[in-house]
TORKOL-4160 file (C-alpha; in steps of 0.2 Angstrom, whole numbers, padded with zeros to 4 digits, m for minus):
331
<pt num="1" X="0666" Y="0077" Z="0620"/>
<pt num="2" X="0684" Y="0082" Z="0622"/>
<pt num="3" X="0690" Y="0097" Z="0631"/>
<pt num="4" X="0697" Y="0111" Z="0619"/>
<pt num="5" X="0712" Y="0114" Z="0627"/>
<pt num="6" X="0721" Y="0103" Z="0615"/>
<pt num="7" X="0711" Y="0107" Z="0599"/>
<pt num="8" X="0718" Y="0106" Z="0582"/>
<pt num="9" X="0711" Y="0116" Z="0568"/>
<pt num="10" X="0692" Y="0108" Z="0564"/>
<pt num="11" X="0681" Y="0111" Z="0584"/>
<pt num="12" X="0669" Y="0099" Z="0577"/>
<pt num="13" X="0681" Y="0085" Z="0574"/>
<pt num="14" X="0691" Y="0086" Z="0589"/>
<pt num="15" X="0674" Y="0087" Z="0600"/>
<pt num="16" X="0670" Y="0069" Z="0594"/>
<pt num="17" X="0658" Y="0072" Z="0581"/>
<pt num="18" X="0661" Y="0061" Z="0565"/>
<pt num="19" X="0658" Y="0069" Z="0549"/>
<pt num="20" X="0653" Y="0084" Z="0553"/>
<pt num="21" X="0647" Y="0095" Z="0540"/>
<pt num="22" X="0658" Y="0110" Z="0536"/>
<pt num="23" X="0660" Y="0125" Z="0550"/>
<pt num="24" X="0650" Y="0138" Z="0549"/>
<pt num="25" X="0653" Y="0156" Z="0553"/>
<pt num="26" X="0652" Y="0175" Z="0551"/>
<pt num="27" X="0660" Y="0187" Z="0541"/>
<pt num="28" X="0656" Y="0206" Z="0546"/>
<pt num="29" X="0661" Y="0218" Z="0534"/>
<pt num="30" X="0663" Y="0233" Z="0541"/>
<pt num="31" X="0666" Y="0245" Z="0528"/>
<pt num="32" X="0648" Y="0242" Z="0520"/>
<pt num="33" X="0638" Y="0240" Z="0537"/>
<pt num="34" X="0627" Y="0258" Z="0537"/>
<pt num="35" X="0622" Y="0254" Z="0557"/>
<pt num="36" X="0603" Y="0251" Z="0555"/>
<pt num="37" X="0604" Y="0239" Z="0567"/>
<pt num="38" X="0592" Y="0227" Z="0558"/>
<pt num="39" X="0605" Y="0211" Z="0564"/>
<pt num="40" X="0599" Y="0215" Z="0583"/>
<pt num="41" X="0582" Y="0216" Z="0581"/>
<pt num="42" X="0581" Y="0199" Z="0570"/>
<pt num="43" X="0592" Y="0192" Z="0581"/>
<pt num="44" X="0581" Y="0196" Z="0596"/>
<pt num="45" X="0566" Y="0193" Z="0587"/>
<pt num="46" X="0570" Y="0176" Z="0582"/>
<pt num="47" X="0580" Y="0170" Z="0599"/>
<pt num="48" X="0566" Y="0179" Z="0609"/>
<pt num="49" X="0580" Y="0188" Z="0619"/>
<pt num="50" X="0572" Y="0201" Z="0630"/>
<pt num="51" X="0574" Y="0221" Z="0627"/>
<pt num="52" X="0590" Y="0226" Z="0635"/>
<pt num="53" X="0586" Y="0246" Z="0636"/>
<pt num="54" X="0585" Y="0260" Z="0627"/>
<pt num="55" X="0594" Y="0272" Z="0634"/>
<pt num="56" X="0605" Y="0285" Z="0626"/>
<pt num="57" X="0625" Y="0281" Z="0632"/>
<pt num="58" X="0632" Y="0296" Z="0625"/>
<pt num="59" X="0643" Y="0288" Z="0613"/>
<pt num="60" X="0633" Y="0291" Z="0595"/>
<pt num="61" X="0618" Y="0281" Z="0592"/>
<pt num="62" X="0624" Y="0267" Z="0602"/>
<pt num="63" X="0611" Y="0263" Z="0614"/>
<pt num="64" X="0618" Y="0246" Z="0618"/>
<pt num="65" X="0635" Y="0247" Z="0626"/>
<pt num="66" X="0643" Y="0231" Z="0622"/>
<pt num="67" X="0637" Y="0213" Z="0621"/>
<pt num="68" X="0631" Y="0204" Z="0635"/>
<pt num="69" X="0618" Y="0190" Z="0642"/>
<pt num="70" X="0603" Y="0202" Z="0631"/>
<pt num="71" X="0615" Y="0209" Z="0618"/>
<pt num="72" X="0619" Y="0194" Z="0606"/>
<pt num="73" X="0623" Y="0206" Z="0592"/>
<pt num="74" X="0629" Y="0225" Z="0596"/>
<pt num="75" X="0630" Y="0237" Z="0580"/>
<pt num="76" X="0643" Y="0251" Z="0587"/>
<pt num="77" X="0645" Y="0267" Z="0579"/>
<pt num="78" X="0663" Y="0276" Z="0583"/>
<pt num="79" X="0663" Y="0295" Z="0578"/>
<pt num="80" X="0682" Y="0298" Z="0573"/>
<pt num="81" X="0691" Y="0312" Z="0567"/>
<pt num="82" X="0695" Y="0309" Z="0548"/>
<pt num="83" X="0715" Y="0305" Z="0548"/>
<pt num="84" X="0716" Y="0303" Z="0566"/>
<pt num="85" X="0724" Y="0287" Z="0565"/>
<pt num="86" X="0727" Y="0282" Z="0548"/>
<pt num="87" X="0739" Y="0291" Z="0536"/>
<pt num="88" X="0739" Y="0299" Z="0518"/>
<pt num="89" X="0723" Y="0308" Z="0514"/>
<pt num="90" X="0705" Y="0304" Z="0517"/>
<pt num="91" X="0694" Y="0291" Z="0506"/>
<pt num="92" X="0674" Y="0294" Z="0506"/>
<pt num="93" X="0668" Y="0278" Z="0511"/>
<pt num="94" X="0649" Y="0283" Z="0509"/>
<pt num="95" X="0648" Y="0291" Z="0525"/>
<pt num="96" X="0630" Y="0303" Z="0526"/>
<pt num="97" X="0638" Y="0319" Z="0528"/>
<pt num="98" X="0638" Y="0332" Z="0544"/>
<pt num="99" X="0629" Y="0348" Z="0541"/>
<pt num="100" X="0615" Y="0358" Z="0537"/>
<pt num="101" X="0613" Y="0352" Z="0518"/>
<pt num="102" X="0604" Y="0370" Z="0513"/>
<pt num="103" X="0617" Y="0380" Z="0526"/>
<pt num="104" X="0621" Y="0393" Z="0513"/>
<pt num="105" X="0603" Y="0399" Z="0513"/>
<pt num="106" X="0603" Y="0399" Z="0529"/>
<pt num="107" X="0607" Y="0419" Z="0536"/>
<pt num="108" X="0624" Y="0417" Z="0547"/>
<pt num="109" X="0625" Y="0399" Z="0542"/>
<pt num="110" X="0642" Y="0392" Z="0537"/>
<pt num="111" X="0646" Y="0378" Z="0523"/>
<pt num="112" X="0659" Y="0370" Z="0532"/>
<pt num="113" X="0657" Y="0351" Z="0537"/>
<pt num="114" X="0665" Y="0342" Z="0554"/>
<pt num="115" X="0678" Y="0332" Z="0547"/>
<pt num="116" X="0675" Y="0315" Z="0555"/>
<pt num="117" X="0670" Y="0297" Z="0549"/>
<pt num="118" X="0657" Y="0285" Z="0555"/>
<pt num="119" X="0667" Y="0267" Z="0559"/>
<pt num="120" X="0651" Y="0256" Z="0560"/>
<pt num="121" X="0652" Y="0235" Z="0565"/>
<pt num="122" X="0641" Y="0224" Z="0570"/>
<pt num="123" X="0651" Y="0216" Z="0584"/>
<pt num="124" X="0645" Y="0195" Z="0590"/>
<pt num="125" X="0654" Y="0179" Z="0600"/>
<pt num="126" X="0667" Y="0172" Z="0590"/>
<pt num="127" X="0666" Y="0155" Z="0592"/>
<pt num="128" X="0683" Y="0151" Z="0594"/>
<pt num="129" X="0692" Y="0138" Z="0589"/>
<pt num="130" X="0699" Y="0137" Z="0606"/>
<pt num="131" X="0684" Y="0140" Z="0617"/>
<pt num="132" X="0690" Y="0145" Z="0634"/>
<pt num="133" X="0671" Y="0147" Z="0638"/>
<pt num="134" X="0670" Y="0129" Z="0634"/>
<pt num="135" X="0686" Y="0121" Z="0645"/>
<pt num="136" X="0680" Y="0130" Z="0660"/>
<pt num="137" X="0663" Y="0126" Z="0661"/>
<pt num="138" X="0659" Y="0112" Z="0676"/>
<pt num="139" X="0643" Y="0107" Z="0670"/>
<pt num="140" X="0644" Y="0106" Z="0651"/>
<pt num="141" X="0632" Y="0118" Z="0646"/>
<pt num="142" X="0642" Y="0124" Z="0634"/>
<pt num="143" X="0645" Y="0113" Z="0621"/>
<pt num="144" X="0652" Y="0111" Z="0604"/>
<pt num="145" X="0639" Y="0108" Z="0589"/>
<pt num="146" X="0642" Y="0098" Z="0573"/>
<pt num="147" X="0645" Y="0116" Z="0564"/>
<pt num="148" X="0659" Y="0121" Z="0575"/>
<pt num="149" X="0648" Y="0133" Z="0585"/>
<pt num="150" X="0649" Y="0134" Z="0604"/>
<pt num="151" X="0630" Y="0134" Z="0612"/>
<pt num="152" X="0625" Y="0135" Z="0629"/>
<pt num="153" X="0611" Y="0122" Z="0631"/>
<pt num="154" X="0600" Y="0132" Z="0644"/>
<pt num="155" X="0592" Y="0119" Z="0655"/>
<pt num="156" X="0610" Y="0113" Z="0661"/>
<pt num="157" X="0619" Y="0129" Z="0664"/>
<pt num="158" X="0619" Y="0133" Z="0684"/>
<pt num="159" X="0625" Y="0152" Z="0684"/>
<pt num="160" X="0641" Y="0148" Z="0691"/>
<pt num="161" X="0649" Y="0161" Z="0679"/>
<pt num="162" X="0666" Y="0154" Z="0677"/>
<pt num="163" X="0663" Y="0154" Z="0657"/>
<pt num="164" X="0660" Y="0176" Z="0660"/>
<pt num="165" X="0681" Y="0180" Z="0663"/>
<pt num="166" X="0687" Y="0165" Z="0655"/>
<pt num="167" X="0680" Y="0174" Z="0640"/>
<pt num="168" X="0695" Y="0184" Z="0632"/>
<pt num="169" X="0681" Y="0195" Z="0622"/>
<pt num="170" X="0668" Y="0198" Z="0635"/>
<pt num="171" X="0655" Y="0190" Z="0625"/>
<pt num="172" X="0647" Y="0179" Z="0638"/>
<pt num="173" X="0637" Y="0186" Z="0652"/>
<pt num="174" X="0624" Y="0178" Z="0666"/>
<pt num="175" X="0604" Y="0186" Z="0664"/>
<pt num="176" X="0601" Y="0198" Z="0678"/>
<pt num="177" X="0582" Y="0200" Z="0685"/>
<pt num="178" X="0577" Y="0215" Z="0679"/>
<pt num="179" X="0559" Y="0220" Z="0684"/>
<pt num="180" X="0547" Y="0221" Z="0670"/>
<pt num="181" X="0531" Y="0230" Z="0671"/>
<pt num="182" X="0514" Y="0222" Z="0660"/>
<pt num="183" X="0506" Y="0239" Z="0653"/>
<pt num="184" X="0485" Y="0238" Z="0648"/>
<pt num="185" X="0493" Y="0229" Z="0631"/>
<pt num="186" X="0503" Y="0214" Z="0641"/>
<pt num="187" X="0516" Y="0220" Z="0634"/>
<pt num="188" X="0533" Y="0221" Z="0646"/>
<pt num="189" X="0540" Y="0237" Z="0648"/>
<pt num="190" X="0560" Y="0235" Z="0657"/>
<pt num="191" X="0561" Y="0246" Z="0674"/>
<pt num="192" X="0576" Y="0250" Z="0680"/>
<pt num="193" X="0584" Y="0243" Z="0699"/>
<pt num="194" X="0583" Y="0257" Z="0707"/>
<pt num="195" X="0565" Y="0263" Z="0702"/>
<pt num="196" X="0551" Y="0257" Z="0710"/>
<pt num="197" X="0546" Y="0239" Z="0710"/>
<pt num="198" X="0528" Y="0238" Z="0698"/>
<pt num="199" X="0514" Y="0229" Z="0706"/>
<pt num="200" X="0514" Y="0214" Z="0692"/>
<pt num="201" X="0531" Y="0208" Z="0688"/>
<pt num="202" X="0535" Y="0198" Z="0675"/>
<pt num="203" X="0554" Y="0187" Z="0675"/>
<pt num="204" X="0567" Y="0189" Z="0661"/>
<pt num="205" X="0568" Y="0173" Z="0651"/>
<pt num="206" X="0585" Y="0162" Z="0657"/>
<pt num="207" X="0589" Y="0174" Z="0672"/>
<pt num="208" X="0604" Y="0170" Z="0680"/>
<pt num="209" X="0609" Y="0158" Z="0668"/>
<pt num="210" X="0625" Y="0161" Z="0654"/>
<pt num="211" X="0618" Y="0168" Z="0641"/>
<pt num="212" X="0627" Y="0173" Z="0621"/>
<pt num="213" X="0625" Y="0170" Z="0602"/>
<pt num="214" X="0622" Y="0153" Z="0596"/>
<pt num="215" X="0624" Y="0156" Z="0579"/>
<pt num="216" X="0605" Y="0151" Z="0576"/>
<pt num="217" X="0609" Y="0132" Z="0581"/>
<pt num="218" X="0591" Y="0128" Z="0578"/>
<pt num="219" X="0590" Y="0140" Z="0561"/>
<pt num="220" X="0608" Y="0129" Z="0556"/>
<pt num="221" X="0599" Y="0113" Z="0560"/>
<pt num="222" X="0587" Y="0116" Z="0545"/>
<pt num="223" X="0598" Y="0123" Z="0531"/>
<pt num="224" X="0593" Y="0141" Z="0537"/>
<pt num="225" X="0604" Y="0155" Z="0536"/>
<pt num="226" X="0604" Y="0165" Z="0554"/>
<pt num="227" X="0593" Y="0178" Z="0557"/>
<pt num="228" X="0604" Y="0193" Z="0559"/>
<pt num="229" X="0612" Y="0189" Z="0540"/>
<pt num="230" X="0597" Y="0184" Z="0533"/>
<pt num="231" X="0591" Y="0202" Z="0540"/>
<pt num="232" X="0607" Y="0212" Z="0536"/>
<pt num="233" X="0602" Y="0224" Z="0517"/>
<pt num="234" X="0620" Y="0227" Z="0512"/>
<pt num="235" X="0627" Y="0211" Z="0515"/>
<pt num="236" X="0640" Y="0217" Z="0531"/>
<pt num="237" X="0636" Y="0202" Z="0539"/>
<pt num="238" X="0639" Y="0186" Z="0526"/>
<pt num="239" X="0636" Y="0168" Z="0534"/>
<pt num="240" X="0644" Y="0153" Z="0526"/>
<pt num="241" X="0658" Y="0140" Z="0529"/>
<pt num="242" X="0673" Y="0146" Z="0539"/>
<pt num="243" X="0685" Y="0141" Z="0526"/>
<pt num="244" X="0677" Y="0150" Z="0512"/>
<pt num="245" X="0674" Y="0165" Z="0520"/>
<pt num="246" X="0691" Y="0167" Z="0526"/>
<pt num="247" X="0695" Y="0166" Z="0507"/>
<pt num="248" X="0681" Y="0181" Z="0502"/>
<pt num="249" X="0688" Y="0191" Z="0518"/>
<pt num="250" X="0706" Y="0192" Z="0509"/>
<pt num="251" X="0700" Y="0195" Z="0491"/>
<pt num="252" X="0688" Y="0210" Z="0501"/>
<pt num="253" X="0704" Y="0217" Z="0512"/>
<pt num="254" X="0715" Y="0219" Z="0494"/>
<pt num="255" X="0699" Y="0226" Z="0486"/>
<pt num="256" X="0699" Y="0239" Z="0500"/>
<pt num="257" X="0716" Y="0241" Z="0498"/>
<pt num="258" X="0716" Y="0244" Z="0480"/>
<pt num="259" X="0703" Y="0257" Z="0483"/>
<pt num="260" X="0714" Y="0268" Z="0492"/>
<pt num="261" X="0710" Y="0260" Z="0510"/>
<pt num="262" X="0728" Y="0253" Z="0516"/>
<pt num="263" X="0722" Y="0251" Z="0533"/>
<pt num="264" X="0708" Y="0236" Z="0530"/>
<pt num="265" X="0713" Y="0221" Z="0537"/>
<pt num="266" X="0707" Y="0205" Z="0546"/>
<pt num="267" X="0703" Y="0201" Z="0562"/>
<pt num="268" X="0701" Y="0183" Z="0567"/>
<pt num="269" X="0704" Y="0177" Z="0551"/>
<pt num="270" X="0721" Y="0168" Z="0554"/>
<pt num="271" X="0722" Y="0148" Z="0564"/>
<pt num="272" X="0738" Y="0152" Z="0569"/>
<pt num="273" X="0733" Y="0169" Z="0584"/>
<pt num="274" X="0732" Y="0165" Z="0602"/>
<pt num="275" X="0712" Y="0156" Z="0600"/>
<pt num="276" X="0715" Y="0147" Z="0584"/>
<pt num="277" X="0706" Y="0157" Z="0573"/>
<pt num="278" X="0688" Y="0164" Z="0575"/>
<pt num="279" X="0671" Y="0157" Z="0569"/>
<pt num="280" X="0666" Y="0176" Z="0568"/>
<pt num="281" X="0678" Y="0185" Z="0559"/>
<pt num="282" X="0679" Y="0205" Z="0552"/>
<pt num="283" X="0685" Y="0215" Z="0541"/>
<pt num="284" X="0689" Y="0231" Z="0551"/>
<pt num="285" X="0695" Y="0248" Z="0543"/>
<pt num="286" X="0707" Y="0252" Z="0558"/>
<pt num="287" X="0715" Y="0245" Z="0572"/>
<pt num="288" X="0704" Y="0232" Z="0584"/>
<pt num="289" X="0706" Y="0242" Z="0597"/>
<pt num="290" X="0695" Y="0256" Z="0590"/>
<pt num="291" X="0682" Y="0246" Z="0587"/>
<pt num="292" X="0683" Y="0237" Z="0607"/>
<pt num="293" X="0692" Y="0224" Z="0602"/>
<pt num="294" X="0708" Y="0215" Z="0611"/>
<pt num="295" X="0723" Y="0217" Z="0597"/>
<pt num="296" X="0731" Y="0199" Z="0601"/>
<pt num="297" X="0716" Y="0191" Z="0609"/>
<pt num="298" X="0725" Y="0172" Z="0616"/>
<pt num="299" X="0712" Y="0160" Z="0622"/>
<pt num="300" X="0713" Y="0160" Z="0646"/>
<pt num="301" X="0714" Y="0144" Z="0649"/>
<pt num="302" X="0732" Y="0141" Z="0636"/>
<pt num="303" X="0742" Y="0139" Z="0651"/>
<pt num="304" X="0730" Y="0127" Z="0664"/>
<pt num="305" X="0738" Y="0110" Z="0655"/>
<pt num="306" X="0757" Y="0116" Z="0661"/>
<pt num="307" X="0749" Y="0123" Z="0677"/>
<pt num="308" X="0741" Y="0106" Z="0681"/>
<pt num="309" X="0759" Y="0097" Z="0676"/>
<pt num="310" X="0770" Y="0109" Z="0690"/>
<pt num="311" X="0755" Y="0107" Z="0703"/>
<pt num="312" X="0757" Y="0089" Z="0699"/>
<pt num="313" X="0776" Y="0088" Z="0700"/>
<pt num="314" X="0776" Y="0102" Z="0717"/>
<pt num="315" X="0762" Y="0088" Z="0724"/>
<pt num="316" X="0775" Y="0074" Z="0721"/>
<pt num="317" X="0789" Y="0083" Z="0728"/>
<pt num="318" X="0778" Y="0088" Z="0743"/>
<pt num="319" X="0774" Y="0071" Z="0744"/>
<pt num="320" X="0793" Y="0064" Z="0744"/>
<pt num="321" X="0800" Y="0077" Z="0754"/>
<pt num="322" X="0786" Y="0070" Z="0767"/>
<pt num="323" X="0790" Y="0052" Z="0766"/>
<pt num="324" X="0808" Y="0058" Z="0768"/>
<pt num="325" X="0807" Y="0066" Z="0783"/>
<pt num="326" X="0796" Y="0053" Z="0792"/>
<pt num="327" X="0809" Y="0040" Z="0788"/>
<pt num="328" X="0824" Y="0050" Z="0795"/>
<pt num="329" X="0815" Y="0053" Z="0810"/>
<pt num="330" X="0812" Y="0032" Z="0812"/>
<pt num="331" X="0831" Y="0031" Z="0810"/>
């Protein structure tokens, strides 16, 4: 299947596949996720993605960081200061409140509230148009399905990891071998590195091998819809053909707007940004950076087909330069 490096507008298509059904994808509406993280839990449930720790990082009930090789879907809660970034006066989205709710009983107690908002998204690969992950890897491990997805088939990756900074999001990561301890109810409990090593072990499923969303490839395969939608209560994350839900992402982004939230907009939705449009997109309520996003994300490898044309013209001149030189020195 061909490279997609030189990619037009339908992956599936331009990959070799003939009639391909029509792309599927994400859209994650962030201004109605609530952050009860049901969309990692299906997801690991069903893709049997092993715990990835429960720690507390510090930054609000974000125990999961970012994505990586166990983190196919990451719910991320920002705590931000109401009007920090965006101008004219605040919009109650829903938000729970902060506070004691029964504070003016309370002796000493004050009424006030701390004026921040909760900016919640449930953050997954892309599956770009333009798969950088996909033109790098040596092995062809990653592939693009007939839905327009980009999978990475398991038993012909060999961990070489060129697919990790090749990705412009830092969605793709290789499975490190954490130790797992089996408790009295074989169930596995993850230990860090630097504690000690438990007496049984068990291994990580795909250590050392790229690991990211598939999109539920197998779910697709029978008309499912994927387990972190199909999971989601309020809808934040909607599944459906790419073209139609580019369509419901605009019409939501002027709803949003209409309501009195001016800074809604897309993210990924447009075929003309630096990957060629997202699988995955959002709507995000500020800017992409807030929520860990690149603002301009453009797909690594855009420049390898030029960089491969001057190689080859610096090889030939190399090349004529020599046989110049040995000729002059015959004369």
């Amino acid at each position: 299947m061909s490279s997609s490096l030189f990619g037009g507008s339908d992956p599936a298509t331009d990959s070799g596949w003939v009639d391909p059904p029509p792309r599927k994808g994400f859209l994650t509406d962030t201004s109605i996720c609530i952050g009860c993280k049901a969309c990692e839990v299906a997801c690991k449930e069903w893709n049997a993605v092993p715990e990835d720790g429960l720690s507390l990082l510090g930054s609000s009930y974000d125990n999961t960081g970012s994505l990586g090789a166990s983190t196919w879907r990451h719910v991320a809660f920002i705590e931000q200061p109401t009007g920090a970034t965006r101008p004219g006066p605040s919009v109650d989205l829903g938000m729970p409140p902060v506070g004691l709710p029964d504070a003016g009983e309370v002796a000493g107690a004050t009424t006030g509230r701390a004026d921040f908002r909760w900016l919640m998204s449930s953050d997954v690969c892309k599956h770009c148009t333009q798969a950088a992950c996909l033109d790098v890897c040596p092995t062809g491990s990653l592939f693009r399905t007939e839905f327009g997805t980009v999978v990475v088939q398991d038993d012909i990756c060999n961990g070489c990891g060129y697919c990790v900074p090749a990705c412009p999001f830092g969605v793709i990561e290789r499975r490190t071998d954490d130790a797992g301890r089996l408790a009295d109810s074989d169930t596995v409990t993850k230990v860090k590195k630097v504690d000690a090593v438990p007496e049984k072990r068990v291994r990580d499923k795909n250590v050392g091998i790229a690991q990211k969303c598939t999109l539920c490839y197998d779910r697709l395969g029978a008309g499912n819809t994927p387990a972190c939608a199909q999971a989601c209560p309020t809808q934040s994350i909607q599944f459906g053909d790419v073209v139609e839900l580019r369509e419901r992402a605009k019409t939501r982004v002027e709803q949003l707007h209409a309501q009195g939230v001016p800074e809604a907009r897309l993210y990924g939705a447009d075929p003309g940004d630096g990957i060629g449009g997202a699988g995955a997109m959002f709507v995000l309520l500020d800017e992409p950076e807030v929520y860990g996003l690149p603002p301009d994300p453009v797909v690594t490898t855009k420049d390898l087909p030029a960089m491969w044309k001057k190689a080859g013209f610096a090889s030939l001149a190399m090349l004529g330069g020599a046989v110049a030189s040995f000729l002059g020195g015959r004369s």
